[in-house]
TIGU-815518 format. One record per residue: residue number from 0; residue in three letters; x, y, z of N, C-alpha, C in turn. Coordinates in Angstrom, 1 decimal, decimal comma. Atoms other than C-alpha are relative to their C-alpha. Layout:
N
SITE    k    r   neast  nnorth     nup  caeast  canorth    caup   ceast  cnorth     cup
SITE  NUM  ALA       X       Y       Z       X        Y       Z       X       Y       Z
...
END
This chain:
97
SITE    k    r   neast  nnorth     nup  caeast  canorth    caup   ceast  cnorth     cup
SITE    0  UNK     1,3     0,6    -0,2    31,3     -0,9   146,8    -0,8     0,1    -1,3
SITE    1  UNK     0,6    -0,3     1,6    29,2     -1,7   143,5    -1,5    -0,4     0,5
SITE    2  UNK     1,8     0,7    -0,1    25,4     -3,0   144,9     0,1     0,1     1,2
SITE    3  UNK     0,4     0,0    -1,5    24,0     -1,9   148,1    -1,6    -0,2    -0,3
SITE    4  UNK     1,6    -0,2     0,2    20,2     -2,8   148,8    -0,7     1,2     0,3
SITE    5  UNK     1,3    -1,2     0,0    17,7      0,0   148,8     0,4     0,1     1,2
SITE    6  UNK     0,3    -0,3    -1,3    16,9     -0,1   152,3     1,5     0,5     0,5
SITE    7  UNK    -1,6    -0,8    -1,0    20,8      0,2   153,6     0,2     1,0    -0,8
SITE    8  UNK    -0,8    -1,2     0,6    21,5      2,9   151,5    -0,8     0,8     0,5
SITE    9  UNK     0,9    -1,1    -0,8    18,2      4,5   152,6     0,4     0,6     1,3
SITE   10  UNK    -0,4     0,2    -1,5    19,2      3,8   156,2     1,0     1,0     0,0
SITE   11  UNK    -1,0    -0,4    -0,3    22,6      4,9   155,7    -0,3     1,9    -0,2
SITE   12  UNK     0,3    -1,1     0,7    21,3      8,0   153,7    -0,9     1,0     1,1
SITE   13  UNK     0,7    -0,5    -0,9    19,1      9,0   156,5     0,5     0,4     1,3
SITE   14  UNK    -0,7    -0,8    -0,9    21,2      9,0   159,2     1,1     0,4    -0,1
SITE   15  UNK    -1,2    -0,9     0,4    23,7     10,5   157,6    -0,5     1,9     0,1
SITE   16  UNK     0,5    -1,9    -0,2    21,4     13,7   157,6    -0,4     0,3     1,6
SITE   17  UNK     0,1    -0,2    -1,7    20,2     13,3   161,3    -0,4     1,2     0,3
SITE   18  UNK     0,9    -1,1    -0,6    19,3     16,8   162,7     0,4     1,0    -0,7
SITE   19  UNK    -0,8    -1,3     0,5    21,4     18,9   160,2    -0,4    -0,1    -1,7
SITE   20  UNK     0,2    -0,6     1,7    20,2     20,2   156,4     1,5    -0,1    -0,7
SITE   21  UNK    -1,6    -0,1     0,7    23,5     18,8   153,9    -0,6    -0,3    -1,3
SITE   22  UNK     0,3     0,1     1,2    23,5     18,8   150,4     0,4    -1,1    -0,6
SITE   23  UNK    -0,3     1,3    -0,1    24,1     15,8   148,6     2,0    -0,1     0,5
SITE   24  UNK    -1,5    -0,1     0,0    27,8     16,5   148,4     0,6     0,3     1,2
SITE   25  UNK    -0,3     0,4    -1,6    28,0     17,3   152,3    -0,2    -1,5     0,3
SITE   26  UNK     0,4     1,8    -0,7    26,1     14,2   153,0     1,3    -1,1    -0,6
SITE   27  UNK    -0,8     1,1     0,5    28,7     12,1   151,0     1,2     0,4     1,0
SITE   28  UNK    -1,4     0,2    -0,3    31,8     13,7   152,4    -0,4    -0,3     1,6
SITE   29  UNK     0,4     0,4    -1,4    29,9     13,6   156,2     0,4    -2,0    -0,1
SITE   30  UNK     0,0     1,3     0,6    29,5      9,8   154,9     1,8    -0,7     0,1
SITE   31  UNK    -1,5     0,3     0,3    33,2      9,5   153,6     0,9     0,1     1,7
SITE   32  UNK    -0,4    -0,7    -0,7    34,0     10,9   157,3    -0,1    -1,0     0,9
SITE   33  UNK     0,3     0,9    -1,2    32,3      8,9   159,8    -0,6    -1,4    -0,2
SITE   34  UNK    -0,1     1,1     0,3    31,1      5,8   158,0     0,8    -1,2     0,4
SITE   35  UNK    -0,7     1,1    -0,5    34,3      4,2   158,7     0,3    -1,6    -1,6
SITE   36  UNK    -0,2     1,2     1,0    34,4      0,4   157,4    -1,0    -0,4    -0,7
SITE   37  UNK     1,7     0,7     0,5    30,7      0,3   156,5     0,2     0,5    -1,6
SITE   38  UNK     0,4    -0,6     1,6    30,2      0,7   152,1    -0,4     1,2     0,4
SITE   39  UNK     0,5    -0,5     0,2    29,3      3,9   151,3    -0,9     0,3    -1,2
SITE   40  UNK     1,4    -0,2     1,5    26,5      4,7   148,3     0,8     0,8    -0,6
SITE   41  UNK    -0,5    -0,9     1,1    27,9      5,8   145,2    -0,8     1,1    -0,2
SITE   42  UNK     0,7    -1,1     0,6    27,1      9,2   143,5    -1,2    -0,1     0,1
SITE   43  UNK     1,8     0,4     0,3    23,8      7,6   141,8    -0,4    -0,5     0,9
SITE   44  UNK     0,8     0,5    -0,8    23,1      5,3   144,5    -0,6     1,5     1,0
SITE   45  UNK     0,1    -1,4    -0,8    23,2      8,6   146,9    -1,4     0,9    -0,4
SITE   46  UNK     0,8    -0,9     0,2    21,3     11,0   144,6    -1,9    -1,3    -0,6
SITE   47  UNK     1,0     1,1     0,2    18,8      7,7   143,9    -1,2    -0,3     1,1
SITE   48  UNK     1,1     0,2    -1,3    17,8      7,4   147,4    -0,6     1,3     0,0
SITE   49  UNK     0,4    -1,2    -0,4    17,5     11,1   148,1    -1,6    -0,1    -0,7
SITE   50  UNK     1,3    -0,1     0,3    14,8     11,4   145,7    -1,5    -0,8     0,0
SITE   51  UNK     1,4     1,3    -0,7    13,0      8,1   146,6    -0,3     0,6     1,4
SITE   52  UNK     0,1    -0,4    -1,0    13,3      9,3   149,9    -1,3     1,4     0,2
SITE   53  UNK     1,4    -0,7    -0,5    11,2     12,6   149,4    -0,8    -0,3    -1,1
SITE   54  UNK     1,3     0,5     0,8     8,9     11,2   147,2    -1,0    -0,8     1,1
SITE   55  UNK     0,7     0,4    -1,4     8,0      9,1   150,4     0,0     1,1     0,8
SITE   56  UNK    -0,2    -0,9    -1,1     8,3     11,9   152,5     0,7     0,1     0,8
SITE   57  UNK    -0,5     0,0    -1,2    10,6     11,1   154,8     1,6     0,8     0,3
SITE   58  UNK    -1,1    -1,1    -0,6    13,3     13,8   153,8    -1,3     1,2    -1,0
SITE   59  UNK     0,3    -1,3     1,0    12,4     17,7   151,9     0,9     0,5     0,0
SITE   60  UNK    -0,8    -1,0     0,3    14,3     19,7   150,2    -0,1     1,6     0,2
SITE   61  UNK     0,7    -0,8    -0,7    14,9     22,7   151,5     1,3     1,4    -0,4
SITE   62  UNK    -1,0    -0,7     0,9    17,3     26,1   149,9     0,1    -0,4    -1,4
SITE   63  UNK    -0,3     0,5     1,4    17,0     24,3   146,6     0,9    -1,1     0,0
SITE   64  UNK    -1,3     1,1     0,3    20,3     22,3   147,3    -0,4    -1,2     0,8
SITE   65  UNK    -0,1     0,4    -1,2    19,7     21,2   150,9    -1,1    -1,0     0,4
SITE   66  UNK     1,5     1,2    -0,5    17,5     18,0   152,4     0,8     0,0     1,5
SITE   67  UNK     0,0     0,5    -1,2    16,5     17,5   155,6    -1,2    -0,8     0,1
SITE   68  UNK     1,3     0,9     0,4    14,7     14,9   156,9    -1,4     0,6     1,0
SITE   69  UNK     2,0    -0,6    -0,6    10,8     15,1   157,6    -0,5    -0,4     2,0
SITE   70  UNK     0,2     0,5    -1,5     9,6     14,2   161,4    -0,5    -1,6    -0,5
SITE   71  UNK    -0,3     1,5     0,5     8,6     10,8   159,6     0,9    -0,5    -0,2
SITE   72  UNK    -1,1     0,8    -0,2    11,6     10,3   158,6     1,0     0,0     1,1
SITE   73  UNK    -0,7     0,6    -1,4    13,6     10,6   162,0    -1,2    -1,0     1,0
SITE   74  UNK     0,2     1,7    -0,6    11,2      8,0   163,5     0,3    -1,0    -1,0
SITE   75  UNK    -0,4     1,5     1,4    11,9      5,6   160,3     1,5     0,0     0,3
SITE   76  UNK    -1,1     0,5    -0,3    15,4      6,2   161,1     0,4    -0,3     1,7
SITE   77  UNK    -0,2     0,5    -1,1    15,4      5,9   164,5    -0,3    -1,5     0,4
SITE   78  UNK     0,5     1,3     0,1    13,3      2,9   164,1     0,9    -1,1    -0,7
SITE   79  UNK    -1,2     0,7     1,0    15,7      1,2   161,6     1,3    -0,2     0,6
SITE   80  UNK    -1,4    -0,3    -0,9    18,7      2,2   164,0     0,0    -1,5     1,3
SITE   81  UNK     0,6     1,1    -1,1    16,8      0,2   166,7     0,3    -1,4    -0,4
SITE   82  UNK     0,1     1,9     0,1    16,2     -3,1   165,1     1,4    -0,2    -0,5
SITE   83  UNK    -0,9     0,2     0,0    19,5     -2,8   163,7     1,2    -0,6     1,3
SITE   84  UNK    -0,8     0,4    -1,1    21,1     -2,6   167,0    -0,6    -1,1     0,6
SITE   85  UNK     0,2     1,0    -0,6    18,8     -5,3   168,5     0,8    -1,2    -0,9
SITE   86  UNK    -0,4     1,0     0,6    19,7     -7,7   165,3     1,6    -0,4     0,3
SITE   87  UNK    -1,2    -0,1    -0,6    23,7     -7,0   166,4    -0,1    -0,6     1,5
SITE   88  UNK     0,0     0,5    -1,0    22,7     -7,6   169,5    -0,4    -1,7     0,5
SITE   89  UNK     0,3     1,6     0,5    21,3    -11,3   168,7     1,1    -0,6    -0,6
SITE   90  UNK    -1,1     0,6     0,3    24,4    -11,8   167,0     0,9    -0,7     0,9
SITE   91  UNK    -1,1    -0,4    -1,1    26,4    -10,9   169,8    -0,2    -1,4     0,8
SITE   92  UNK     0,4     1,0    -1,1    24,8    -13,4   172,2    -0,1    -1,4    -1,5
SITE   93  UNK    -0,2     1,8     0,7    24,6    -16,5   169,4     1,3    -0,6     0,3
SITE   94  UNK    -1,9     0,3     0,0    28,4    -16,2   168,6     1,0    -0,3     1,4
SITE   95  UNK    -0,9     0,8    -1,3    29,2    -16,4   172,3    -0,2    -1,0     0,6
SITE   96  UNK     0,4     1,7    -1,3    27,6    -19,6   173,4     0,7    -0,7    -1,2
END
């Protein structure tokens, strides 16, 4: 994978942390794990988001190594998860008529 947009990496970057504190280097191999077919974010893309991310707030760092995300950021990803799934869901139904 060489260029993912902001937002999917955010996305991906966020619910990759979901309810559990990982460091970048968990989060990647979590990532490498259950991703599947989807790109994953390189190194820099990875540690790129993280820190855009708490700069918005929507993860903190937390033991020095460790991010979790903020109560903003689990509705931003829940929210993002959502339209995701609706946009799939619109797919779904075009391609079958």
């Amino acid at each position: 994978m060489s260029t993912m947009d902001r937002e999917r990496v955010d996305t991906l970057v966020l619910a990759g942390l979901g309810s559990t504190a990982r460091t970048g280097e968990e989060l990647l191999d979590h990532l490498a794990r259950t991703a599947r077919r989807t790109p994953r974010p390189s190194v820099r893309q990875l540690w790129t988001s993280l820190h855009r991310l708490e700069r918005n707030r929507l993860v903190r760092r937390i033991a020095g190594r460790r991010f979790r995300l903020t109560d903003t950021g689990e509705r931003v990803v829940r929210a993002r998860v959502a339209a995701i799934k609706a946009y799939g869901d619109a797919l779904d139904l075009v391609t079958a008529s």
